[in-house]
DRENFIFI-900134 format. One record per residue: residue number from 0; residue in one letter; x, y, z of N, C-alpha, C in turn. Coordinates in steps of 0.1 Angstrom, whole numbers. Each point is the difference from the previous one (the first is absolute). Layout:
N
> NUM, a, X, Y, Z, X, Y, Z, X, Y, Z
...
//
This chain:
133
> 0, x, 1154, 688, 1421, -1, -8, 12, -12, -10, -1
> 1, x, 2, -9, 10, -9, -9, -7, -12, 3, 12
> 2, x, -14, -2, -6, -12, 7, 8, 1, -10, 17
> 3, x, 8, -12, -6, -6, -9, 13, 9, -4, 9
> 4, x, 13, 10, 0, 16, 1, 6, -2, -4, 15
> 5, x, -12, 3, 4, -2, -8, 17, -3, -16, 0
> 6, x, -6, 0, -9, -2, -12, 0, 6, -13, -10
> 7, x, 13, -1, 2, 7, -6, -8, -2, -20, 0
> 8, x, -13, 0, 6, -3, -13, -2, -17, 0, -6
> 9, x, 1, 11, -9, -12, 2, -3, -12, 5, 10
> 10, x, -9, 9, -6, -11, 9, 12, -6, -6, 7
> 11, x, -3, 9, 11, 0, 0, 10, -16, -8, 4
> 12, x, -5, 0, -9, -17, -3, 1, -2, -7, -15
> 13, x, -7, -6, 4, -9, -11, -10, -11, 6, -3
> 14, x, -7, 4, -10, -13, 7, -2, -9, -11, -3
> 15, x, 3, -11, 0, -9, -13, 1, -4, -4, 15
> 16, x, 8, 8, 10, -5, -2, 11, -12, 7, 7
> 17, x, -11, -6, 0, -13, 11, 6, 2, 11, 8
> 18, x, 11, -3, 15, 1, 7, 8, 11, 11, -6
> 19, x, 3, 2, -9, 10, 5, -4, -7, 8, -18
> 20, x, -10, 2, 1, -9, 5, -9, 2, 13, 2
> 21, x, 2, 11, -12, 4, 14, 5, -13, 11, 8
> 22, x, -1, 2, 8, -10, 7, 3, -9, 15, 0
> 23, x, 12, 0, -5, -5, 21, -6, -10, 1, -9
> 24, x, -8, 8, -5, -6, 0, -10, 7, 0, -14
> 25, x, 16, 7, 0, 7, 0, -13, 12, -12, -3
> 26, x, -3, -10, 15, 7, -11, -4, 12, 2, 4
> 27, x, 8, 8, 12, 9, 0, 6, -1, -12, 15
> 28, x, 14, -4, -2, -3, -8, 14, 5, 12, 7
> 29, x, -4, -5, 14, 1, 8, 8, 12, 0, 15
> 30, x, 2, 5, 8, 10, 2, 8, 2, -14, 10
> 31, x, -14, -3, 2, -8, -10, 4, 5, -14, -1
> 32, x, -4, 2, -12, 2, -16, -10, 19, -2, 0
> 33, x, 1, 12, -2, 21, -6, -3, 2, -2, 15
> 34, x, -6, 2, 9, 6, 4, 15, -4, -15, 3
> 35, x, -15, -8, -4, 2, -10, 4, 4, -12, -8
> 36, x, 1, 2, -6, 8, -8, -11, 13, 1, 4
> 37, x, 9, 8, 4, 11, 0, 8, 0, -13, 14
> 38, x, -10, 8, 6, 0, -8, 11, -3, -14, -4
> 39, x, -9, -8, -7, 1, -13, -5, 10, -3, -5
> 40, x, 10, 6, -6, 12, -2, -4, 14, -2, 9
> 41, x, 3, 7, 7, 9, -1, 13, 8, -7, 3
> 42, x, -12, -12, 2, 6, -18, 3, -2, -10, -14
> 43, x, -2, 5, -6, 4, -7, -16, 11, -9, -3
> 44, x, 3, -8, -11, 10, -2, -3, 11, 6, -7
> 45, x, 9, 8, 9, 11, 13, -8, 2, -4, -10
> 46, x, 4, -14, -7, 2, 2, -16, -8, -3, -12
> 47, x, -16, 4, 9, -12, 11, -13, -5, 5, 14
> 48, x, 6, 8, 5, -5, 15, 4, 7, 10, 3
> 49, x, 0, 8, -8, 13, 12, 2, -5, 6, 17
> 50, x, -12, 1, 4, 1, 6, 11, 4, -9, 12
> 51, x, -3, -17, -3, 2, -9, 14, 17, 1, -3
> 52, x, 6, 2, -11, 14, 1, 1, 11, 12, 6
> 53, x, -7, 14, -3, 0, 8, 6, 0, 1, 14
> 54, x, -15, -8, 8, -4, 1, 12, 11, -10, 5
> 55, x, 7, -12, -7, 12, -9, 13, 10, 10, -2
> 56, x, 4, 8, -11, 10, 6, 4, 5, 12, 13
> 57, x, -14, 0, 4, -2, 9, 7, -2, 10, 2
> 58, x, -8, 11, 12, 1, 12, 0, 8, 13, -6
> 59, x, 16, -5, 6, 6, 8, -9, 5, -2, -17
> 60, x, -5, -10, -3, -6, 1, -16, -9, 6, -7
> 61, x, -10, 1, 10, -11, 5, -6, 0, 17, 3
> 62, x, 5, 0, 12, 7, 15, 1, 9, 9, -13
> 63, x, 13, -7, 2, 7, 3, -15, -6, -3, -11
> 64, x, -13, 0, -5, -4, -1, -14, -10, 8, 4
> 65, x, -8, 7, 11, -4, 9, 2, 4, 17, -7
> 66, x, 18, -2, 9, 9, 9, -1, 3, 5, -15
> 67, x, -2, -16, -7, 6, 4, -14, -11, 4, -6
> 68, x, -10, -6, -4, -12, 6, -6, -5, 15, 7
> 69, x, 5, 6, 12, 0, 9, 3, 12, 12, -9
> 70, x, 12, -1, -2, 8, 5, -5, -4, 0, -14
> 71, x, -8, -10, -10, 1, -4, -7, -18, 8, -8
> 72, x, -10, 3, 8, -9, 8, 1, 8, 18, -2
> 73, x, 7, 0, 10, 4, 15, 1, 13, 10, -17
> 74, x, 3, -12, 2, 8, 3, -14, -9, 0, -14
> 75, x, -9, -10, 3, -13, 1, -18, -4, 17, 6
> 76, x, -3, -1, 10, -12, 15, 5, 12, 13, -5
> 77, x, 14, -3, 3, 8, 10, -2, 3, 6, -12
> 78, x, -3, -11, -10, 3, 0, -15, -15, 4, -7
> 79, x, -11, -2, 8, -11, 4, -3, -4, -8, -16
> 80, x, 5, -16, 8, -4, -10, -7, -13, -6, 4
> 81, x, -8, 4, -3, -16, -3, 11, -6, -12, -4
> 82, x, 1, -7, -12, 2, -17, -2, 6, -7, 12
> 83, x, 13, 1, -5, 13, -4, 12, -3, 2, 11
> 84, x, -7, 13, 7, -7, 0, 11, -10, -10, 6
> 85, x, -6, -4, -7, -11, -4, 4, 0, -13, -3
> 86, x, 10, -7, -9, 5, -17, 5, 7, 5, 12
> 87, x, 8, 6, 4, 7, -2, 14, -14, 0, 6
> 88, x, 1, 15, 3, -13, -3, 9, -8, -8, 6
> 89, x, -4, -9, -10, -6, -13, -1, 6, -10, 8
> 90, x, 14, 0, -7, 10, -7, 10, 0, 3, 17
> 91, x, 4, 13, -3, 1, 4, 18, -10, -5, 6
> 92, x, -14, 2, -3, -11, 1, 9, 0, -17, -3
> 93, x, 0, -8, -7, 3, -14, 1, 7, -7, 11
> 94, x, 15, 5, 0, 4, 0, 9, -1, 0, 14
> 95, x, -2, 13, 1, -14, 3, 13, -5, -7, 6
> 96, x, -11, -5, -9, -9, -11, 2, 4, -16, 7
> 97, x, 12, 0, -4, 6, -11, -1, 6, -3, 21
> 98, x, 2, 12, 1, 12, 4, 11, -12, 3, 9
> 99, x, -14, 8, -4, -10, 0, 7, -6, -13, 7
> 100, x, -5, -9, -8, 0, -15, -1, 9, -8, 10
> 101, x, 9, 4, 1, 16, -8, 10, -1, 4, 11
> 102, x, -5, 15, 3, 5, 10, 10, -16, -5, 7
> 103, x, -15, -3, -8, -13, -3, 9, -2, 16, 3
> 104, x, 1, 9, -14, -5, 9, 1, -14, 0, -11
> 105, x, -6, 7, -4, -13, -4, -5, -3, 13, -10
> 106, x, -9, 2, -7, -2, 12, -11, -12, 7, 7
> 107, x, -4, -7, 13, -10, 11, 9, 8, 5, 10
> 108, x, 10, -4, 6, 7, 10, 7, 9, 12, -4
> 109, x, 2, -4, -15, 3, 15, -10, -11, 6, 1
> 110, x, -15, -5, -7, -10, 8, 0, 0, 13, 13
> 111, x, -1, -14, 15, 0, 8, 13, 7, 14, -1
> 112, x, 15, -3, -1, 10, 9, -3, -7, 13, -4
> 113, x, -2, 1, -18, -3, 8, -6, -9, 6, 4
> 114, x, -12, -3, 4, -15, 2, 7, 6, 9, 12
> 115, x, 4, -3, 7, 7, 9, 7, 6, 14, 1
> 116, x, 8, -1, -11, 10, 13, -6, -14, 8, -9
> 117, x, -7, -5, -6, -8, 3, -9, -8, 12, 1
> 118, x, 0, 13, -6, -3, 11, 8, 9, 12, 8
> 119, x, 10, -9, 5, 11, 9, 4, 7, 8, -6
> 120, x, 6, 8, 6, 10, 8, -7, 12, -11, 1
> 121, x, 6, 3, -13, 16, -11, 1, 11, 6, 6
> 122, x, -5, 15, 0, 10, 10, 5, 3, -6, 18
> 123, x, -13, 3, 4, -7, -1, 16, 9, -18, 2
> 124, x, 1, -8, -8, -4, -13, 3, 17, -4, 0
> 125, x, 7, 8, -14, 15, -4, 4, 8, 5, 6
> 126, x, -5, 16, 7, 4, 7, 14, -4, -7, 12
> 127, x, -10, -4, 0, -3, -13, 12, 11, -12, 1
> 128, x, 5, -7, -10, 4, -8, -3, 21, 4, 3
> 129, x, 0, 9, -4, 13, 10, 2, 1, 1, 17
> 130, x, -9, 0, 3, 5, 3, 14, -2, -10, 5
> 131, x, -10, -14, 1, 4, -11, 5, 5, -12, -8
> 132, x, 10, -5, -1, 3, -7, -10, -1, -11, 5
//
Protein backbone atom coordinates (compact mmCIF):
# COMPACT_ATOMS: atom_id res chain seq x y z
CA UNK A 1 0.00 0.00 0.00
CA UNK A 2 1.13 3.09 -0.79
CA UNK A 3 2.30 5.15 2.66
CA UNK A 4 0.44 8.33 1.21
CA UNK A 5 -3.09 6.53 0.03
CA UNK A 6 -4.95 9.72 1.70
CA UNK A 7 -3.33 11.86 0.09
CA UNK A 8 -3.48 11.15 -3.53
CA UNK A 9 -2.44 14.59 -4.63
CA UNK A 10 0.58 14.26 -2.75
CA UNK A 11 1.04 15.13 1.37
CA UNK A 12 -0.67 16.72 3.21
CA UNK A 13 2.04 19.35 4.58
CA UNK A 14 4.99 21.00 3.13
CA UNK A 15 7.93 20.75 5.65
CA UNK A 16 9.26 23.87 3.91
CA UNK A 17 6.41 25.46 5.59
CA UNK A 18 7.53 27.09 9.05
CA UNK A 19 4.13 26.78 10.48
CA UNK A 20 4.00 23.32 9.59
CA UNK A 21 7.52 22.49 11.14
CA UNK A 22 7.12 19.10 13.19
CA UNK A 23 6.93 19.85 16.72
CA UNK A 24 7.71 16.92 18.93
CA UNK A 25 11.03 16.43 20.04
CA UNK A 26 11.33 13.07 17.75
CA UNK A 27 9.94 14.96 14.79
CA UNK A 28 6.33 13.72 14.66
CA UNK A 29 3.76 16.13 13.36
CA UNK A 30 1.24 16.37 15.49
CA UNK A 31 -2.75 16.02 15.76
CA UNK A 32 -2.56 19.74 15.59
CA UNK A 33 -0.74 20.54 12.59
CA UNK A 34 -2.85 17.86 10.24
CA UNK A 35 -6.10 19.28 11.92
CA UNK A 36 -5.07 22.66 10.77
CA UNK A 37 -3.70 22.06 7.70
CA UNK A 38 -7.08 20.36 7.01
CA UNK A 39 -8.86 23.35 7.89
CA UNK A 40 -6.63 25.63 5.43
CA UNK A 41 -7.40 23.20 3.07
CA UNK A 42 -11.28 22.85 2.87
CA UNK A 43 -11.82 25.77 0.47
CA UNK A 44 -8.85 24.91 -1.70
CA UNK A 45 -8.80 24.18 -5.23
CA UNK A 46 -10.38 20.30 -5.32
CA UNK A 47 -8.13 19.50 -8.26
CA UNK A 48 -4.80 19.77 -5.84
CA UNK A 49 -6.57 19.11 -2.80
CA UNK A 50 -7.78 15.81 -1.97
CA UNK A 51 -9.38 17.23 1.13
CA UNK A 52 -11.20 20.59 -0.59
CA UNK A 53 -12.43 17.80 -3.06
CA UNK A 54 -13.64 15.54 -0.51
CA UNK A 55 -15.13 18.56 1.48
CA UNK A 56 -17.60 19.76 -2.04
CA UNK A 57 -18.50 16.36 -2.12
CA UNK A 58 -19.89 16.58 0.91
CA UNK A 59 -20.72 15.34 4.31
CA UNK A 60 -21.90 12.20 3.38
CA UNK A 61 -18.63 11.62 1.56
CA UNK A 62 -16.69 12.21 4.07
CA UNK A 63 -18.86 10.08 6.23
CA UNK A 64 -18.64 7.01 3.80
CA UNK A 65 -14.83 7.07 3.71
CA UNK A 66 -14.98 7.30 7.32
CA UNK A 67 -17.15 4.04 7.25
CA UNK A 68 -14.70 2.46 4.95
CA UNK A 69 -11.43 3.24 6.59
CA UNK A 70 -13.31 2.12 9.52
CA UNK A 71 -14.19 -1.45 8.12
CA UNK A 72 -10.89 -1.34 6.58
CA UNK A 73 -8.91 -0.73 10.16
CA UNK A 74 -10.99 -3.59 11.75
CA UNK A 75 -10.24 -6.34 9.23
CA UNK A 76 -5.93 -5.48 9.32
CA UNK A 77 -6.71 -5.60 13.46
CA UNK A 78 -8.54 -9.01 12.68
CA UNK A 79 -5.77 -10.60 10.69
CA UNK A 80 -3.43 -9.10 13.29
CA UNK A 81 -1.82 -7.28 10.43
CA UNK A 82 -0.48 -4.39 12.71
CA UNK A 83 1.42 -2.54 9.70
CA UNK A 84 -1.96 -2.58 7.88
CA UNK A 85 -3.37 -1.43 11.09
CA UNK A 86 -1.85 1.42 11.47
CA UNK A 87 -1.88 2.93 7.78
CA UNK A 88 -5.73 2.50 8.22
CA UNK A 89 -5.66 3.89 11.33
CA UNK A 90 -3.93 6.73 10.07
CA UNK A 91 -6.48 6.90 7.51
CA UNK A 92 -9.43 6.68 9.92
CA UNK A 93 -8.31 9.26 12.25
CA UNK A 94 -7.44 11.42 9.07
CA UNK A 95 -10.64 11.13 8.08
CA UNK A 96 -11.90 12.22 11.33
CA UNK A 97 -10.16 15.07 11.15
CA UNK A 98 -11.44 15.91 8.04
CA UNK A 99 -15.39 15.53 9.12
CA UNK A 100 -14.24 17.22 12.49
CA UNK A 101 -13.15 20.29 10.42
CA UNK A 102 -16.78 20.28 8.35
CA UNK A 103 -18.85 19.51 11.37
CA UNK A 104 -16.76 22.97 13.51
CA UNK A 105 -15.79 20.38 15.87
CA UNK A 106 -12.30 21.05 17.27
CA UNK A 107 -9.41 18.57 18.95
CA UNK A 108 -10.17 20.50 22.37
CA UNK A 109 -13.63 19.45 22.55
CA UNK A 110 -12.39 15.70 22.25
CA UNK A 111 -9.77 16.69 24.81
CA UNK A 112 -13.01 18.19 26.94
CA UNK A 113 -14.68 14.84 26.17
CA UNK A 114 -11.86 12.58 27.39
CA UNK A 115 -10.93 14.84 30.49
CA UNK A 116 -14.14 14.14 31.55
CA UNK A 117 -14.49 10.31 31.34
CA UNK A 118 -10.90 10.27 32.47
CA UNK A 119 -10.79 8.44 35.80
CA UNK A 120 -14.02 6.80 35.54
CA UNK A 121 -14.93 3.54 35.59
CA UNK A 122 -15.99 2.61 31.78
CA UNK A 123 -18.13 0.07 33.42
CA UNK A 124 -20.02 3.07 35.65
CA UNK A 125 -19.91 5.33 32.49
CA UNK A 126 -21.48 2.80 29.73
CA UNK A 127 -24.25 1.71 32.30
CA UNK A 128 -24.95 5.39 32.61
CA UNK A 129 -25.02 5.76 29.05
CA UNK A 130 -27.25 2.32 28.68
CA UNK A 131 -29.88 3.78 30.46
CA UNK A 132 -30.04 7.20 28.91
CA UNK A 133 -29.37 7.09 25.36
Amino acid sequence: MNQLSIFPLGPIWSMSSPRQQPVTPDGQVTLEQVYDRIAARMDADPEHSYVAALNRKGEDAILKKIGEESSELLIAAKNGRKPEAIHELADLLFHLLVWMVRAGYTLDDVRAELGARFGRSGLSSAAGSAENP
